[in-house]
Every structure is written in structure tokens, then in C-alpha cells.
N, C-alpha and C positions, 0 to 999 in steps of 0.2 A: 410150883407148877411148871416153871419153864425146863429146871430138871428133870421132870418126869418123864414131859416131851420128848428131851433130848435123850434119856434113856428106851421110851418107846420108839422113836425113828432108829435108833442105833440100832437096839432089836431086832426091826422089821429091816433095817438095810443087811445085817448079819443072816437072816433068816432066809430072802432073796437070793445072796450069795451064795449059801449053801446049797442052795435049787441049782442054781443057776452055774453054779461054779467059776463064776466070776469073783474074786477075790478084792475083798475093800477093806481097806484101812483107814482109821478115822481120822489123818490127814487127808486122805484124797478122796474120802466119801463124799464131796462136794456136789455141787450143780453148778452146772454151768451155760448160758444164753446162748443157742447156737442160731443162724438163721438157715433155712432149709430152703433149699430150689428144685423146682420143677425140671424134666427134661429139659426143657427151653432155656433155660437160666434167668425161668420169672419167679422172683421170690415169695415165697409163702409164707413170709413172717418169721417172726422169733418167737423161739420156744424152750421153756425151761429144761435140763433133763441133767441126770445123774451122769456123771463125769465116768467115762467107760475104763476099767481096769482089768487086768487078765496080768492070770500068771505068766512067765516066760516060757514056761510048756506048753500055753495056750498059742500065747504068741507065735511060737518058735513052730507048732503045727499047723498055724494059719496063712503063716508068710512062706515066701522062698527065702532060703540062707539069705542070700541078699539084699532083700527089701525086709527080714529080721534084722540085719548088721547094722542097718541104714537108721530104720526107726524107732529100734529099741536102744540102739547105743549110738547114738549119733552119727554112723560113717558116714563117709562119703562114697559114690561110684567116681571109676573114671569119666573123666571130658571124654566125650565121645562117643560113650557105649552103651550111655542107656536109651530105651526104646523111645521115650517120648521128648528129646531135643531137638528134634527136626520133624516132628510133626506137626502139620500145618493145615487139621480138620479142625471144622467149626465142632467145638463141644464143651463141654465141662471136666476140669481135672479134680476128683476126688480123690479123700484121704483111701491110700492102700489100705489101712489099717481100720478102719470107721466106715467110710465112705460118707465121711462129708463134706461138702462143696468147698473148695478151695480156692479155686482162680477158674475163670472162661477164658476160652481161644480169646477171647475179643483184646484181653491186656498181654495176652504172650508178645514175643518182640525174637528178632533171631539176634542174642547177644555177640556173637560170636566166640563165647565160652566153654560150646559143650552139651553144657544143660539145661534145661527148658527153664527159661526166664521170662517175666513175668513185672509191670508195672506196678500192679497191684491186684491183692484179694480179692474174691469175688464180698466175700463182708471182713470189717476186721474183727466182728467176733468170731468168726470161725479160726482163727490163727491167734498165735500167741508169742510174743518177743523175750528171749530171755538172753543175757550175756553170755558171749563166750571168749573164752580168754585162752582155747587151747591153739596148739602149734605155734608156741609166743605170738600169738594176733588180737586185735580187740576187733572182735563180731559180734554183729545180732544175730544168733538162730531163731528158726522162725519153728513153731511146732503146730500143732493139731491142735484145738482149744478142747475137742470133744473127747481124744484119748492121749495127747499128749505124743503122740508119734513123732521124730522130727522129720523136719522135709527138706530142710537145707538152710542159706543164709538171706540177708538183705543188703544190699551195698547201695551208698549215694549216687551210681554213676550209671543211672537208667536215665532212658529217654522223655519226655514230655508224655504226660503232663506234671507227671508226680515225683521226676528226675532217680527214680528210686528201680533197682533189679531185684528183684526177689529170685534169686538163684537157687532151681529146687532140684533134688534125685528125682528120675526118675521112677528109681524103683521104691520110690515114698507116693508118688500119684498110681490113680485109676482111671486113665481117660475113658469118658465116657462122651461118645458123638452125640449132639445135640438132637433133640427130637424135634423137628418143628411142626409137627402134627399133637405134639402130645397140650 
């Protein structure tokens, strides 16, 4: 019975895709807990959903060069240049690539880095920690939970409370201004 199942979901997730033109594989056909916020950055709970995949044609016509180079293949931007390190409105920074809720103004911090840094996530299901060990260094990259995009690192030498900088590109965020009417 249980293979049947898993032969019907495959199906029906194969069959969506092809509508859809979203591309899935049945490693990363997954689901994944994301938790969703309102304008305001009051949360609406956790909610299951299919782990979002696209081609790199998809990608590569939905991003700017850019924020493709950034998300899709790990770069980095220069210190300095991207738009959201010195911005200092009340809002919510969404995934470029998803647009789902990543961090609020409230944990940004001015690192002196560059990049829009950050104490912590706004959930830590919406981010996901994986090693990285490129430019001879030992990092935690931080990514998208929802499409896997990256956004930058995490390093131990942030401020109180959580001593932790979450160092992100900006051209991996969407800032979006807080609504406080919504």
C-alpha cells in the first residue's frame, strides 16, 4: 500500500510540474515547515508546503544577474554596495527568490561589515544552516528553507542577545516596509 502511495504522489507531483513548469526531483520533492508573516511581522503560524524548485532558466529570468550569482551559486556582493546595508526602516526582509520572511528590522544591528546583518531569523524554520568550507574557511551558510536560495553567512561575533551576526547579500533579500495598519 505504502508503495502505491508513493507511486501516486510521485505522479501527481510529476504531473503539477509539468503544468507548472517547475522542475522536481525526487530528492528535493520534499516539504518543508515554513512559518509565514503578516505585513506587521505577526506570525500566522506554520504551514506545510512543497519545497520550491525551478530550473536555472527559470531562475536566471526571474533574478537580476546578480541576485542569480548570489542565490543560485553561492556569491557573494561587495561590502558596501548592496542596497539594503544601511537601511534603517522598520520592515520585514524577504527571501528574493521565494519571498519568505527571513529576519525583521527589529534584529538588524549596523555591523560595521558592509552587509545587512542581522541577530537572528525572524523563525528558524524559514533558514537553513549548511557548511561551508570554500576560500580555505570553515562557515556556516545560511539559505532559504522554502527554495533553498543562499543569503550569506553566520559568524559568533554579533551582539546581545544571541552573540550571533547573520551576515546576508543584499541582493538575496526583498525588503519589504512594515505595514502597521495591515
Amino acid at each position: 500500500m505504502t508503495d502505491r502511495r508513493q507511486f501516486l504522489l510521485g505522479t501527481a507531483l510529476f504531473c503539477t510540474a509539468a503544468v507548472t513548469g517547475v522542475r522536481v526531483h525526487a530528492a528535493t520533492a520534499s516539504t518543508v515547515l515554513i512559518e509565514k508573516f503578516d505585513a506587521t511581522g505577526k506570525s500566522l503560524g506554520i504551514v506545510r508546503m512543497a519545497k520550491l524548485v525551478k530550473s536555472d532558466a527559470q531562475w536566471q529570468a526571474q533574478l537580476s544577474p546578480e541576485a542569480y550569482e548570489i542565490t543560485r551559486h553561492a556569491g557573494t556582493e561587495r561590502a558596501f554596495t548592496g542596497a539594503l546595508w544601511n537601511n534603517h526602516a522598520s520592515g520585514l526582509y524577504r527571501c528574493a527568490c521565494c519571498e519568505t520572511a527571513l529576519f525583521d528590522s527589529r534584529t538588524k544591528f549596523n555591523s560595521h561589515t558592509g552587509w545587512p546583518s542581522f541577530t537572528a531569523p525572524i523563525s528558524t524554520r524559514n533558514v537553513t544552516r549548511s557548511r561551508d568550507t570554500s576560500l580555505f574557511m570553515q562557515r556556516i551558510a545560511i539559505s532559504c528553507a522554502e527554495c533553498d536560495a543562499h543569503l550569506g553567512h553566520v559568524f559568533n561575533d554579533g551582539p546581545r542577545p544571541t552573540g550571533l551576526r547573520y551576515c546576508m547579500n543584499s541582493a538575496s533579500l526583498k525588503f519589504v516596509p512594515r505595514d502597521a495598519h495591515a
